[in-house]
N, C-alpha and C positions, 0 to 999 in steps of 0.2 A: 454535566453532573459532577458535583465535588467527588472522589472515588473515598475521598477520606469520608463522607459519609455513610459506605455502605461497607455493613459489619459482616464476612463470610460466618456460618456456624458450620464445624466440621463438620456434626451429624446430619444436618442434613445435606450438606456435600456427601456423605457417604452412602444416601441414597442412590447416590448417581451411580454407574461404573465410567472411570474413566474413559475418554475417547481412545481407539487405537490408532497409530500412530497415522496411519491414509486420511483415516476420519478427522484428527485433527488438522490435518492438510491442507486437507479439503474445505474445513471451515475459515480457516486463515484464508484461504486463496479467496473466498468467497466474502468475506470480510473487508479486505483488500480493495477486492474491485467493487461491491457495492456497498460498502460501511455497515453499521450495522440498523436493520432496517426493521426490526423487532423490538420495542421496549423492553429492557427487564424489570422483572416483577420483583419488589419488595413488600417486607414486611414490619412497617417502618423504617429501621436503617437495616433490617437484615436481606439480605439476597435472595429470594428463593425459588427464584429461575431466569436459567442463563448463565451457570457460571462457567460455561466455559465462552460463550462470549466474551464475559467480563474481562477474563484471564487473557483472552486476546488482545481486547479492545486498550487492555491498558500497559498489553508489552506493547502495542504498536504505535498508541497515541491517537486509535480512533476515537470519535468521538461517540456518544451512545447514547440514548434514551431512558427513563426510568419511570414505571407505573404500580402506584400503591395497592396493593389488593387490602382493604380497611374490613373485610368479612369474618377475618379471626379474631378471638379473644383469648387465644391461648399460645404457644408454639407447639401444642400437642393437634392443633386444629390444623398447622401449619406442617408439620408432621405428615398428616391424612392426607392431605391434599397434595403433597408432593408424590405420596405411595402412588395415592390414585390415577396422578398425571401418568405415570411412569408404567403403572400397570396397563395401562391404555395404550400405549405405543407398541408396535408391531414390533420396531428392532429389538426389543428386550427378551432379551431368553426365556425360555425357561426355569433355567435355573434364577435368573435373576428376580422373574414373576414370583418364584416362592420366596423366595429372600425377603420381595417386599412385602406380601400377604403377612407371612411372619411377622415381621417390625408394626405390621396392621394388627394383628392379632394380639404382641403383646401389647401396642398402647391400646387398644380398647378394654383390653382385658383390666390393666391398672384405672383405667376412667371408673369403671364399672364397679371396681372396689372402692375406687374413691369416692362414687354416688353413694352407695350402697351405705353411709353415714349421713348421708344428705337428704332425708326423706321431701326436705321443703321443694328441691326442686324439680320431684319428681316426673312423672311421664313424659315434658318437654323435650328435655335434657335425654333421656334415653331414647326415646324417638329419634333426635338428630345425631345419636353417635350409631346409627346406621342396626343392623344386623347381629345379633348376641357373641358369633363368631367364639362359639362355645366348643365347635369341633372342626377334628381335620378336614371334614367335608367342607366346611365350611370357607374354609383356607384353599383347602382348592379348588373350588369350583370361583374363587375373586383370578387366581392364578392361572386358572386355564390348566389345569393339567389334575393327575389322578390323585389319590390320597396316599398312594403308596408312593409315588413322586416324592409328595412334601415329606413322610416320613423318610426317605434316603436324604433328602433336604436337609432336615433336622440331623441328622444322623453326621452329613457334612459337617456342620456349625460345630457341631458338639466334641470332633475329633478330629478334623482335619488341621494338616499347618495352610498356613498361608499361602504356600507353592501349590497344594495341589487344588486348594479353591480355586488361586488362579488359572490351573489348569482348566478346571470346569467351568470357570467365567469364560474360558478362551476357548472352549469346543473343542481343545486334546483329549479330553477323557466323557464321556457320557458320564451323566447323575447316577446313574447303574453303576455303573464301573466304580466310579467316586467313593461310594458309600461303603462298597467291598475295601478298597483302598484303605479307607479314612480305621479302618477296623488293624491296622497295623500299626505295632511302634513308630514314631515322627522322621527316627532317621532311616527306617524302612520307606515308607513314604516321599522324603527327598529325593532318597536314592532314585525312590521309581519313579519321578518326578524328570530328576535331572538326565534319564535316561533316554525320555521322549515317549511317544505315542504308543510303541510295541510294548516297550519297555512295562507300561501302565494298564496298557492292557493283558499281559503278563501277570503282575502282581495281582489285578482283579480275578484273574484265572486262578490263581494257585489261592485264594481266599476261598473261592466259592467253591471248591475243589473240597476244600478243609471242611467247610458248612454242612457240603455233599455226604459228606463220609457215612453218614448217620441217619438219611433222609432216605425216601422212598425212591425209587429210580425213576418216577413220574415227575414228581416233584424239580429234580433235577434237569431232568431235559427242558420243562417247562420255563426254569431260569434263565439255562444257557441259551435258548429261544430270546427272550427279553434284552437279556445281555447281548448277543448280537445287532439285532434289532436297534438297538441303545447307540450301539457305538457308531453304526449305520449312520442313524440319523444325527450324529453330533458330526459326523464327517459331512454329511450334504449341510446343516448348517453351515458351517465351516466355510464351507466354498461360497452358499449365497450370499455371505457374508461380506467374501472376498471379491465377490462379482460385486455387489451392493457397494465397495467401496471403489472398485473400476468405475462404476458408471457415475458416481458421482465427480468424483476426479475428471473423467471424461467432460461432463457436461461443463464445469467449470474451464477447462480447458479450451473448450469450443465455445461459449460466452467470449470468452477472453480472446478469441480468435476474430468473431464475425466484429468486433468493437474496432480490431487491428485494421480490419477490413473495409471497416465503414470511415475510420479515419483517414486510409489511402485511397482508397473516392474521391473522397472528397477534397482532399488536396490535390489530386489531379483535374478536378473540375475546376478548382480557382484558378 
């Protein structure tokens, strides 16, 4: 496949979250030794799954395969279907799952005003852009998680820098935590950013602290409950995460061994 024929669109690269650095290791070693063994999907000349194969295949000069999906009429179709892929995989977070619910939510939202002049092509056309996706219920239950999730979700988007979403894409800070965070000045936020994991859950403490001041003393134990809870589970993600990238590494590694092995057989046989 010419490479000059196939177009990256950031946006939808930006549905992805980059691989971390074992995980991309791990695909190059596996690349390496079995090329790449998966077509990628186009959309005409655009890419819309595989790019990090691609990015491999064509630092390394492997060679690759390429398969037209011709089912879209739009890049808003192509859009959906990448959300949807993505929401369907186990490795994606949580945080990540409302991220893309989101991005789902507002292009349906814009389709639906765009119908909504369009009487000729009615009920078809609404039928196939799925679910009204008119509330947060709605968003979360595509995302797997609560409705108060998505709201600290939103809340992310709308306030946070970039350091500390990465923190939340990376399981240093809980959505919980995050959202207290994201409720700070930017170079507040750095700061507690560039501090590390105590550091951030620190600054989420001294927010809900401030929130508390004025609240019912039920109410508050009730958060600090959650917020525990929160942080809990972003750290044992964290780890499966980190085990998830051992064992992949692992497997690769011992592929790449019994191959060593099977090679000195058999020149001891001849």
């Amino acid at each position: 496949m010419n490479t000059a024929n196939i177009t990256i669109n950031e946006e939808l690269r930006s549905f992805i979250d980059p691989l971390a650095d074992i995980e991309y290791a791990a695909l190059e070693r596996s690349l390496r030794l079995e090329g790449c063994r998966d077509a990628l999907v186009l959309w005409n000349d655009i890419l819309i799954d595989g790019h990090n194969r691609y990015a491999i295949c064509r630092k390394l000069g492997i060679p690759f395969n390429t398969v037209q999906n011709t089912s879209f009429s739009s890049i808003e179709d192509v859009q959906l279907w990448v959300i949807e892929n993505n929401l369907a995989r186990r490795s994606v977070s949580d945080y990540q799952r409302g991220v893309l619910a989101l991005r789902k939510k507002d292009i349906v939202a814009a389709r639906s005003a765009q119908r909504a002049g369009e009487p000729d092509k009615g009920a078809e056309n609404d039928e196939a852009a799925g679910p009204p996706w008119s509330t947060r219920e709605d968003v979360a239950k595509a995302a797997r998680v609560s409705s108060n999730t998505i709201s600290q979700i939103e809340r992310i988007q709308r306030a946070a820098t970039p350091q500390l979403v990465e923190a939340v894409r990376a399981g240093t800070i809980s959505i919980n935590a995050a959202a207290n965070v994201a409720s700070l000045p930017e170079a507040q936020q750095r700061a507690a950013v560039a501090g590390g994991r105590k550091e951030l859950q620190q600054a989420a403490k001294q927010v809900r602290e401030q929130k508390a001041a004025g609240r019912p003393k039920r109410e508050v134990l009730a958060d600090a409950d959650v917020e525990a809870a929160g942080d809990d589970l972003a750290k044992l993600r964290a780890q499966i995460g980190a085990l998830k990238d051992r064992v992949a590494s692992l497997t690769t590694e011992n592929t790449v061994l019994k191959q060593r092995i099977g090679r000195l057989d058999g020149s001891l046989t001849e």
